[in-house]
N, C-alpha and C positions, 0 to 999 in steps of 0.2 A: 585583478591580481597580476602582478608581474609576472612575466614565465620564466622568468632563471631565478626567480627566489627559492624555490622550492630547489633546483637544483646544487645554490649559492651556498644553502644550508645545509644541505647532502653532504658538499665537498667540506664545508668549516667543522663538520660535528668528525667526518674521517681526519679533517687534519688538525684536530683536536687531539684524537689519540697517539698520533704521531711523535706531537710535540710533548706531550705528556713522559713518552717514550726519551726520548730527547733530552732532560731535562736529567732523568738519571744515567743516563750513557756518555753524554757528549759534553765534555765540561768546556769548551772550545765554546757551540753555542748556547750552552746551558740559560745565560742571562739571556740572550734573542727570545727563544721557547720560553721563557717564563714570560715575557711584555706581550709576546703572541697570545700564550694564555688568557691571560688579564685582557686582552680589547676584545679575543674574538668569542669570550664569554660575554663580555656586553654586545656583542654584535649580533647575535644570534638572536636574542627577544625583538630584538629590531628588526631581523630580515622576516621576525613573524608577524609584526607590528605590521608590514609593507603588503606580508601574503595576505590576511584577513582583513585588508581594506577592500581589499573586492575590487580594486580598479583597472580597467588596461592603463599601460602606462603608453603616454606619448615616446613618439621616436628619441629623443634625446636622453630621455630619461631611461628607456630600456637596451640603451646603448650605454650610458653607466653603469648598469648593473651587469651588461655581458660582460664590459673590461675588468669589471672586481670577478667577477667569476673565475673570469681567465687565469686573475691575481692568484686567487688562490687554488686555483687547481695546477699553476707552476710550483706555487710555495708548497700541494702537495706531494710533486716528484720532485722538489727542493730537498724536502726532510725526507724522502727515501733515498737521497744519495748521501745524507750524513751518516743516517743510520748505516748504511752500506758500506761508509769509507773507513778504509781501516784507517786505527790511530796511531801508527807508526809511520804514517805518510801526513807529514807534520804540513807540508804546504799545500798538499787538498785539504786538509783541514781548514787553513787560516782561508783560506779563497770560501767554500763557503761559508765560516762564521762572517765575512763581506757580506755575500749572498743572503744570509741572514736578515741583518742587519738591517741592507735595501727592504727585504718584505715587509718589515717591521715598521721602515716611514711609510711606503706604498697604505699600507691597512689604516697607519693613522692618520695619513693623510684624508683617507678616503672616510673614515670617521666623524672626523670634524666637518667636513665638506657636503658631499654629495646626498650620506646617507639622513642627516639629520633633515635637511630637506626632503627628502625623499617621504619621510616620515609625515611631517606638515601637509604637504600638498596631499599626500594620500587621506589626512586626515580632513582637509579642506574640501577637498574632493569626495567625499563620504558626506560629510555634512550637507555639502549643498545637492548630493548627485539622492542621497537618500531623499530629502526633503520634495525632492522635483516628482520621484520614483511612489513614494506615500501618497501626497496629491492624486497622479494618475491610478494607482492601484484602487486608492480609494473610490475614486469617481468609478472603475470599471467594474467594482467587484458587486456592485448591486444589480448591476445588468445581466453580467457573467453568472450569477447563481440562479437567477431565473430567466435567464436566457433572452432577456430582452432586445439584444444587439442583433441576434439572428444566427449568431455561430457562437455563442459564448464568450468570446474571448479569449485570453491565452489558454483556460480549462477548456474550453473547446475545441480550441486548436489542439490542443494534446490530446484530447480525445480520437482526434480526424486521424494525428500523426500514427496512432496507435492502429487503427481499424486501417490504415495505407499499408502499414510492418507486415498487417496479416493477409492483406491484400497480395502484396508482392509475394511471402515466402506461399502462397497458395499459390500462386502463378509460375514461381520460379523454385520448385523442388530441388532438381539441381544445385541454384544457387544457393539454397538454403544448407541444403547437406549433402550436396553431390552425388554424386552415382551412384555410392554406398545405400542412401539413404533412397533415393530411386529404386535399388536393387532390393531392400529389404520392405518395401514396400509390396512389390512385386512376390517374395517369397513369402510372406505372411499371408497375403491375397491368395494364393495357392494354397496353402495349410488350411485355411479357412472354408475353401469354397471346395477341397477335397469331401467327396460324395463320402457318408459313413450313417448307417443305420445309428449307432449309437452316440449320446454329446460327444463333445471333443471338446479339451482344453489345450489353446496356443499360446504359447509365452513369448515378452519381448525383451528382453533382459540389456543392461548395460548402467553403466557408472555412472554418477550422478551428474547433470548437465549435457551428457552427450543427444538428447533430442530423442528420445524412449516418449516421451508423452506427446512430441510435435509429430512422429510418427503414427501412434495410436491416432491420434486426431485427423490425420490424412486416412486413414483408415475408414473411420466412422464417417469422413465427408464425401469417400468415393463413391460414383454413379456406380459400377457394378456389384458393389459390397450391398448398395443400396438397395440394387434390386434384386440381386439373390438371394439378399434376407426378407424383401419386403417389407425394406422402408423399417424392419423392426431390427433396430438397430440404438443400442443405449448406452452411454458411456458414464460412470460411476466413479469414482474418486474414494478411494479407499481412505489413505492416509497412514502415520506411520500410530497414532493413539485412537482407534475408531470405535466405534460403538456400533459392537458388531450386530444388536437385536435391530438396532434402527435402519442397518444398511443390510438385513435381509429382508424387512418388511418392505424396503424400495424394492431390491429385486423382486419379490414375489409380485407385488403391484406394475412392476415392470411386463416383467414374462407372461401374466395373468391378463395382464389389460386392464385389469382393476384399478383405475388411480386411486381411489377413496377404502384405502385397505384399514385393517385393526390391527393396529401397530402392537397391540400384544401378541397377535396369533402367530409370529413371525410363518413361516412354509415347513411343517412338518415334512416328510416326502410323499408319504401317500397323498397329501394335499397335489402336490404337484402331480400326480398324474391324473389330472382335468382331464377332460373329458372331450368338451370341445378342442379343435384346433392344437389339439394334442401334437400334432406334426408340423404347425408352423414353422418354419427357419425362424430363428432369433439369435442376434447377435447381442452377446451383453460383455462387456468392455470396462474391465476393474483396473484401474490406474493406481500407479503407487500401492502398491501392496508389499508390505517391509517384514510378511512371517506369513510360515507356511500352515502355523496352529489360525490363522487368522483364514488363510484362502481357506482353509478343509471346511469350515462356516459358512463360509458364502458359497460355493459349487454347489451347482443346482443339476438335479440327473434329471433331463427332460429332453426325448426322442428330438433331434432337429435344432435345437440348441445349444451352440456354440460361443464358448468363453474365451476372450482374449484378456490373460494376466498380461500387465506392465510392469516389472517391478527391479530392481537393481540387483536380487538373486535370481539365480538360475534352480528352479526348483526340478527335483528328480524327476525321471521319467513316467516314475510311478505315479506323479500329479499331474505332470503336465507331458502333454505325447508328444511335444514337437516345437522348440521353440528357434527365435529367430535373435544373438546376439548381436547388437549395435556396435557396430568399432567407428573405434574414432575417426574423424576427416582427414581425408589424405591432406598434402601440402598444396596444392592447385585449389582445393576445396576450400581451405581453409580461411585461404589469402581471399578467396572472391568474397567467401562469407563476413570478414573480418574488413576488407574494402567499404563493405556495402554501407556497414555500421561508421567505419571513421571518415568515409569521403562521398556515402552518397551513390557509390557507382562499385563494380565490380570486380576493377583492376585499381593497381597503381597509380595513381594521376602521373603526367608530366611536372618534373620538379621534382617532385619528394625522393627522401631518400631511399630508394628499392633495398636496400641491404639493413637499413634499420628496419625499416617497415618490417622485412622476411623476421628479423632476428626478435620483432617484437611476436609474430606472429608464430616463430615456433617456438616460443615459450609459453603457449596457452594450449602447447598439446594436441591440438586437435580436438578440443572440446568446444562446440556450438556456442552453449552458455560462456565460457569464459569469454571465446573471439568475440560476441555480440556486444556483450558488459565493461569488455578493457576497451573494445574499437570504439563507441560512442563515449568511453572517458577521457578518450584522447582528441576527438575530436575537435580541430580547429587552435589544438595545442602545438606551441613551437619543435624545432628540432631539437633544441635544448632542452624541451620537455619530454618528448620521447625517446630520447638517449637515457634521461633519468627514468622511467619506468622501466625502460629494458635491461638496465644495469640493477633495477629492483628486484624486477621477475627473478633474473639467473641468480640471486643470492637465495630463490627459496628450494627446496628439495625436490628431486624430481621424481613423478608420482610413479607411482608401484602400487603393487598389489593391496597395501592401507592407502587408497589415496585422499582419503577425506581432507585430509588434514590440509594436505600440500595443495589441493584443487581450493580451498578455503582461505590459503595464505598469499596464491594468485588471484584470486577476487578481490583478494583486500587489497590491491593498488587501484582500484577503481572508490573503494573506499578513502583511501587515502589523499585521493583529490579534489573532495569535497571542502568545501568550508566549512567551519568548525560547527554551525548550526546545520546546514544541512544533515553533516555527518552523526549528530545525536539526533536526528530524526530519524532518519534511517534505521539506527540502532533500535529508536522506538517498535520501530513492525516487529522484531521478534515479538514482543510481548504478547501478540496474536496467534490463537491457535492454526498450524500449516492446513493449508488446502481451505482454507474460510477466507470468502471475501469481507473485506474488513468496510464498514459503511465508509462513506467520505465525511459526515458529520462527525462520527466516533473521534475520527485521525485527526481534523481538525482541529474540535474540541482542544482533543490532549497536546496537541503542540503547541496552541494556544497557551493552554493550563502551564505549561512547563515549561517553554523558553522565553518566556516573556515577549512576542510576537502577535499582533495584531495577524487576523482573517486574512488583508490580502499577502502579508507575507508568507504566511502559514500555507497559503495558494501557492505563491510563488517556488517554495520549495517543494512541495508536491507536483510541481511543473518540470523543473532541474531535476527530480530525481524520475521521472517518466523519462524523461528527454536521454536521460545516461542507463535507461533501462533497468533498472534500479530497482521498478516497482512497473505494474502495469495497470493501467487506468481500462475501468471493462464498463460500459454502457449495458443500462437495464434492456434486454432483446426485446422487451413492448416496444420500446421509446420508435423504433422506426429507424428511417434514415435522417431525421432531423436533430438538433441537438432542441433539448427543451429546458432545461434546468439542470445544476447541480443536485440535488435529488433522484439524479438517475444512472448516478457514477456509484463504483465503486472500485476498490483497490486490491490487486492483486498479488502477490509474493513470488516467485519461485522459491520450491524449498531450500533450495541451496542456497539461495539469499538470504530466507530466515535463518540457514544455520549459520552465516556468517554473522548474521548481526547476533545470533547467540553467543556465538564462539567471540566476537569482540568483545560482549557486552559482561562474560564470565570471570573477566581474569580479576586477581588478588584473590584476597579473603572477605570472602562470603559476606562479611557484617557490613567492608565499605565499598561493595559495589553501587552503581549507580542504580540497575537496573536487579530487580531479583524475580528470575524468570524462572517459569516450571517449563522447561522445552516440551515433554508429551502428558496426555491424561494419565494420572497415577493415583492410587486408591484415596493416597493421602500425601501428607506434606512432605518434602524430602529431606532425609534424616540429617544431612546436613544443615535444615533448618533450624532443627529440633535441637541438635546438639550447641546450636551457638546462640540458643533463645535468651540463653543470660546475661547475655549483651545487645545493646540498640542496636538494629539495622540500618545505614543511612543510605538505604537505596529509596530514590524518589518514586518510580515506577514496578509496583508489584505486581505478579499475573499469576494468579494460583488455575490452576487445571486440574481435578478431582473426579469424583463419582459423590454421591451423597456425601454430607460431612455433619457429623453431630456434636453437638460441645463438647465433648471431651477428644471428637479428633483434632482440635486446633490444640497449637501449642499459643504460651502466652508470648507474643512479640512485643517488642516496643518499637515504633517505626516513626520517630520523631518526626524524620524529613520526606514520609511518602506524601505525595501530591495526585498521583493517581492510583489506583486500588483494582484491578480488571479481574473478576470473579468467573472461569467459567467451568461448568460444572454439569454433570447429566444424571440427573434424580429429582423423583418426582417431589422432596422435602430434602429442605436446604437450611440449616442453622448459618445464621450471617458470623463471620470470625470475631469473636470476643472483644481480638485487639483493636476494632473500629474505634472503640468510644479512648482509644489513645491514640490515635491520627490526628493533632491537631490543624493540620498545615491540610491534608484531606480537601484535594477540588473539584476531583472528576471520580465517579465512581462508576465502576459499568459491570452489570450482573450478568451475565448470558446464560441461560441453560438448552444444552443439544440434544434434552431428551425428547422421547416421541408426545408428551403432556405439558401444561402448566406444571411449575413446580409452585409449592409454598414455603414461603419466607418463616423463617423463626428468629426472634432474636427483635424485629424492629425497632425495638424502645431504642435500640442504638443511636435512633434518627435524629434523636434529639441531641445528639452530641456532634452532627456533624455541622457543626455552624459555620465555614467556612465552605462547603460544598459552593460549587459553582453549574457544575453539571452532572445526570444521572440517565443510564441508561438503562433500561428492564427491557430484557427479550427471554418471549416464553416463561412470563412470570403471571401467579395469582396475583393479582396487584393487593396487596394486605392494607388491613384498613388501619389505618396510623391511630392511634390513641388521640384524644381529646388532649391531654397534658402535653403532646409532644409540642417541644420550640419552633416557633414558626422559624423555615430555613431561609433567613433574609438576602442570604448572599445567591442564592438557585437561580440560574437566569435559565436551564434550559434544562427541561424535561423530554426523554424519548420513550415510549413502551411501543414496543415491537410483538405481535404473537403470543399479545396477552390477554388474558382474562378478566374481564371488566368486573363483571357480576355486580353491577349497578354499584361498585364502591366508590367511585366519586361521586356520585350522587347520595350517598348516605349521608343524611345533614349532621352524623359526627364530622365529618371529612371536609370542613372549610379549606376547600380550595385557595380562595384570598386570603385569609387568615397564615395561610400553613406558605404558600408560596408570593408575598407581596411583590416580590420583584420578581418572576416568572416573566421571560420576553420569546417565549421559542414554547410551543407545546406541538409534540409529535404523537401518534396514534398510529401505527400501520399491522393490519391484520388482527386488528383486536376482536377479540370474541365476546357475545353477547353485550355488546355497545347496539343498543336499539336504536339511541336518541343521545344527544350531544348530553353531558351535565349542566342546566340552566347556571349554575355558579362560576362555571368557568369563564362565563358572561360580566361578572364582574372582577373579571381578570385585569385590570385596567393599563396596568404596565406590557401586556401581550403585543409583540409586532407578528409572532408567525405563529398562524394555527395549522397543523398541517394532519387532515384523517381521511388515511388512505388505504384502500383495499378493504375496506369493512364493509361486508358484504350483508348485515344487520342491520345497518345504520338508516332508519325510513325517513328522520328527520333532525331540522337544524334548527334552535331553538329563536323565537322571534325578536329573543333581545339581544343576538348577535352585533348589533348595530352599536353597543354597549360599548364594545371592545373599539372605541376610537383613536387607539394607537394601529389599530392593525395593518400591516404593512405585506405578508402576504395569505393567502388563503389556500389552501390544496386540499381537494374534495375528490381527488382520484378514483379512479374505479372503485367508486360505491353504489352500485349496479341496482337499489332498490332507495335510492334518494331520488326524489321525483322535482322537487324543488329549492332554489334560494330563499329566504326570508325576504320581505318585501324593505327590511331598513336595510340592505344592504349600501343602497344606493348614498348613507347617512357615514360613509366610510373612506372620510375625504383622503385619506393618507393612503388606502390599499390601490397597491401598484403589482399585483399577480394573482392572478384565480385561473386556479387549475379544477375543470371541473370534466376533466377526458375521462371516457370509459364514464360517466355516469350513464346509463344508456336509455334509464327511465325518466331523465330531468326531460320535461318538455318544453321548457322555455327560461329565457333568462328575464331577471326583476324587470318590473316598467319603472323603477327607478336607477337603475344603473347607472345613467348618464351623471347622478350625482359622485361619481367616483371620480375625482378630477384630476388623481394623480393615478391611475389606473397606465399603464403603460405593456400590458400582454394579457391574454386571453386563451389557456388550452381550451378548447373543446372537442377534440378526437371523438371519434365515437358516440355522438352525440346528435343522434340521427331524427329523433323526434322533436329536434328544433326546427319550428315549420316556419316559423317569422322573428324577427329581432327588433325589441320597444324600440319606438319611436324615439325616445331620452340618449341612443348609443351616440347619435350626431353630437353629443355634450361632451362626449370623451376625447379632448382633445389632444391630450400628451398618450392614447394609443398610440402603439409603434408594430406593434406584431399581434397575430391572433392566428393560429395554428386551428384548422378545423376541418371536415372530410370533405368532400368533392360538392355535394349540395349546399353547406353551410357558407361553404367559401363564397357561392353565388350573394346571397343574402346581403354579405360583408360588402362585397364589391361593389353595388347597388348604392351602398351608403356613400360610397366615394370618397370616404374620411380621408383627410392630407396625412399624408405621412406615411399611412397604417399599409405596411406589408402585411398579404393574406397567405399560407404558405398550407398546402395540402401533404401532408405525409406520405410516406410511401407505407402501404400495410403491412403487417410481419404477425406471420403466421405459426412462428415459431414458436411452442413448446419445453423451449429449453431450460426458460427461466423455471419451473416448475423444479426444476435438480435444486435449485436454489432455498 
């Protein structure tokens, strides 16, 4: 993208108004201002044409567009000295209707000439610069998702860049949030580890983005907090819509030591006073907490434990005994902070300009979150370009005591600089409920579905938008220090960034926004729903958020142009919403439920109407056993059930799996309940490239006609802790090029046909310690390239001396944390 288009366009749309102005004041230049009109209306879809080609431009050509800038940011103090001059001064008049005049051939000259070019080559340069870009993305992106290169690729690289962020601001406090934040570190340390017979609740209070939850989090990692509590130290994630039965049965399994608690008994109090260890220190650590009827819920009275609220009120004393408000970064803080992000280092470079820089930097307040998100928006952008954001920021209102709004309208210049695709991604993550990690397949999927963008683009902008911190890419805590697959990312939000993409994604009226979003869980549908159901919705993207919902809580919609449908919901029975079976356009559907059970589906027959489905997602679902009449869903490339309950219904010979899903290329499994044994029909899945069943800790066996599925392209048998073996036709699976078979811990060996897998190109085996020898047939594998395996297994590898094949020993992680998950 050129860097003065965006600001080319600033200056033509103000000196648009100008001239507009102009036109009934000034009859001297009245004809000028009218031909001004007329070009620099056409000229503006053009400096857009230039911005959304995405190209640097060569030096000659971004030296044409500084001199028309220049043009018209003279012609804009041109027309504020006509406006200004009086009309009784008859010869300032005639001089500049001259002046005029001159602007007038300048623009058309520069019309006919430079710009139309500018256009072409941008467009030629797209063509061939996309085409080169497709090619490569293509070739990388089969490596990069299952890790076959050794670092992933550019997702890996962003994964690295991201665990580096947290590296540093752990090392460099200070730099992060300067003395302040040093200092209240120190004071909450003190409130906490003050001696008192009875719990104590400490607060950390402050406005949204100022670093209230990067502090709790220093909190919970420091060595002496650690050991004064004894290591029993838990940090909890409230949220602003919570379900608060599920988030006291955590605590109680917390404070108790119980991990495997009954999620109905939540902690009466007399429960809490156990018996044992009744005097333990324990620190538990409630983040984001948005009401005070919600903390009285979760406080737990138990002798020796101590609660740390985080939350943007300041609750009385009567609740909380002692808290520690967050202020904002002074100016020295700010700038280093604000450095780090746009240059890399923590001062001012040599060169730049020190007084734009300050003047960009003290319009973000002194809030963490802003300086991190505007400093990496700017990054490696002209001066030209940072004079137009800083002349953005100071036109928006300066925060007070409502500051939602204003902190919301300064994010959005980071918003602003996006490409027009990236920028409706972005907007997509509202659609997710805050403080939930959103899968990387889910996100995918739906940008797929909806901007017409193949996978590695769909990469690509999930890359750009980590890179401008936008979004934060989080690695599953098993995975280790290695990268292993895309399957082990997930994505993160700050809330203040969901509500921006809220807050952009809300405006007009209701019926023609794009996106129709329930920002927190609510009983039922919001009444402005309801109220305008007499007319179509033509928002693409739906996301209802509920408790139970029974056919007559839905209202009737018509949503002609929804493309994706995101259900989530916490109740153990779920009526699916009426208006499915009028979604024709319907490609992605994703059900979620956050209760502590499987829920049950009602409604299914609807299934048969989604024939255009593409992909579907079930987490913490009964999976319902579809009707024999339903229409096979031809178009379904990719099934996910997360945390579900199997109770042998794909096995039920109603349930033809081929029949019901012909074109199925993607089947997922993870955490599923009572899955003993694979469904033998899933074997004549024929169009299958990814079978992926992980973490089922049921699963004893894999059926022997696996061998069946000869498109298959990758395998994932992850931590399935009571599977003891592969099928012996594995090795009849000439296309599979990944098998993840880590944390299997009972597999004792792999097939003595393997070696038939010719396109086989990686191999997890983590944990996989009863592997005592490896078949004879592995020397067959010749497009190996990587095999990740523990300290013994690696020897085994080594031995074979295969060309090529990197053996790569993980580092162990003993971490726990993934469990909050």
């Amino acid at each position: 993208m050129a860097v003065t288009d965006l600001f080319a366009g600033e200056i033509a749309t103000e000196l648009l108004k100008q001239l507009f102005t102009i036109t009934r004041k000034s009859a001297a230049c009245r004809s000028s201002a009218e031909q001004l009109i007329v070009d620099i209306n056409e000229l503006l879809p053009i400096i857009q044409e230039i911005k959304h080609a995405g190209n640097e431009l060569p030096q000659h050509r971004q030296r044409q567009l500084d001199n028309f800038s220049k043009t018209l940011s003279d012609g804009l103090e041109l027309t504020n000295k006509v406006l200004n001059s009086p009309r009784w001064n008859v010869y300032r008049s005639m001089r500049l209707s001259m002046k005029m005049e001159k602007l007038v051939k300048k623009v058309s000259r520069f019309m006919k000439g430079p710009v139309q070019a500018h256009v072409l080559a941008d467009v030629h340069h797209t063509r061939v610069g996309m085409d080169e870009r497709f090619d490569r993305l293509e070739w990388q992106l089969g490596a990069m998702k299952i890790g076959a290169d050794g670092d992933g690729g550019w997702l890996g690289a962003a994964v690295k860049r991201v665990e580096e962020e947290e590296r540093w601001c752990e090392g460099n406090l200070v730099n992060l949030g300067g003395a302040g934040l040093e200092m209240g570190k120190r004071k909450v340390k003190e409130m906490l580890m003050k001696e008192s017979e009875d719990f104590g609740v400490v607060g950390i209070n402050g406005i949204g983005g100022s670093g209230k939850t990067t502090l709790a989090r220093e909190i919970c990692k420091d060595d002496q907090i650690k050991s004064y509590f004894s290591n029993r130290v838990f940090f909890l994630t409230v949220s602003q819509s919570p379900n608060v039965e599920q988030l006291r049965s955590k605590i109680w399994g917390m404070v108790s030591g119980n991990t495997i608690v009954d999620h109905g008994a939540g902690f009466p109090q007399i429960k809490l006073q156990y018996e044992a260890g009744s005097s333990a220190r324990t620190l538990l650590i409630l983040d984001d907490v948005w009401s005070q009827s919600v903390l009285d819920q979760l406080l737990i009275r138990i002798p020796g434990c101590k609660i740390l609220v985080v939350s943007r009120l300041k609750f009385p004393s009567s609740v909380v005994s002692c808290s520690y408000e967050l202020d904002l970064l002074s100016e020295n803080e700010a700038l280093s902070l604000f450095c780090h992000f746009a240059y890399g280092q923590t001062s001012i470079p040599f060169g730049a300009d020190k007084q734009l820089v300050k003047e960009v930097v003290d319009e973000c307040k002194g809030l963490p979150l802003a300086l991190k998100v505007i400093g990496a928006s700017l990054k490696g952008q002209s001066e030209m370009f940072w004079t137009s954001a800083k002349n953005r920021l100071s036109r928006s209102q300066p925060l007070c005591e409502s500051h939602e709004v204003q902190l919301l309208e300064r994010m959005k210049l980071s918003i602003d600089n996006l490409s027009e695709k990236e920028r409706e991604c972005f907007l997509d993550l509202g659609a997710f409920p805050e403080d939930k990690r959103i899968p990387l397949d889910i996100l995918i999927n739906m940008w797929v579905e909806l901007h017409d963008i193949d996978e590695p683009e769909a990469f690509a902008v999930l890359v750009q938008l980590s890179d401008k911190n936008l979004l934060t890419l989080v690695k599953d805590a098993r995975s280790g220090d290695k990268y292993s697959s895309y399957y082990e990312i997930s994505v993160y939000q700050h809330d203040v960034l969901r509500d921006l993409a809220i807050h952009l994604s809300s405006d007009g009226v209701v019926n023609q926004r794009k996106r129709l979003i329930m920002p927190r869980r609510e009983a039922g549908l919001p009444k402005d729903w309801e109220r305008n159901a007499d007319e179509p919705f033509n928002a693409r993207v739906i996301s209802v958020h509920t408790g139970e919902m029974r056919e007559m809580d839905w209202a009737r919609m018509d949503c002609p142009k929804a493309e994706v449908l995101i259900l989530n919901f916490s109740s153990d029975e779920y009526f699916l919403p009426p208006f499915l079976d009028n979604i024709p356009k319907l490609r992605a559907l994703i059900v979620i439920n956050y209760s502590n059970s499987s829920a049950i589906l009602h409604n299914t027959s609807l299934f048969s109407n989604l024939t255009n489905l593409r992909s579907l997602w079930f987490e913490k679902i009964t999976i319902p056993l579809l009707p024999h009449t339903t229409t096979p869903l031809r178009n379904l490339q990719k099934v996910s059930l997360v945390l579900c309950d199997i109770k042998n219904t794909l096995d039920n010979p109603i349930m033809d799996l081929p029949h019901l899903f012909p074109r199925l290329s993607e089947l997922t499994m993870d955490h599923c309940i009572n899955l003993t044994e694979l469904p033998s029909s899933i074997c004549q899945m024929h169009s299958l490239k990814s079978l992926s069943v992980t973490n089922c800790d049921s699963l004893l066996e894999l059926p022997f006609s696996l061998c069946n599925l000869y498109s298959l392209q990758i395998l994932r048998l992850y931590a399935c802790p009571n599977l003891k073996s592969l099928p012996s036709g594995v090795g009849d699976l000439i296309w599979l090029n990944y098998i993840d078979i880590s944390q299997c811990v009972k597999m004792g060996s792999l097939p003595e046909g393997i070696g038939g897998c010719k396109s086989l190109e990686k191999i997890d085996m983590r944990e996989c310690r009863r592997i005592k020898n490896l078949p004879v047939s592995v020397i067959g594998l010749k497009s190996l390239r990587r095999v990740i395996c523990d300290e013994e297994v690696s020897c085994l590898w080594k031995e074979k001396a295969l060309p090529g094949l990197c053996v790569q020993v993980p580092q162990e992680c003993f971490t726990l944390d993934w469990l909050s998950e």
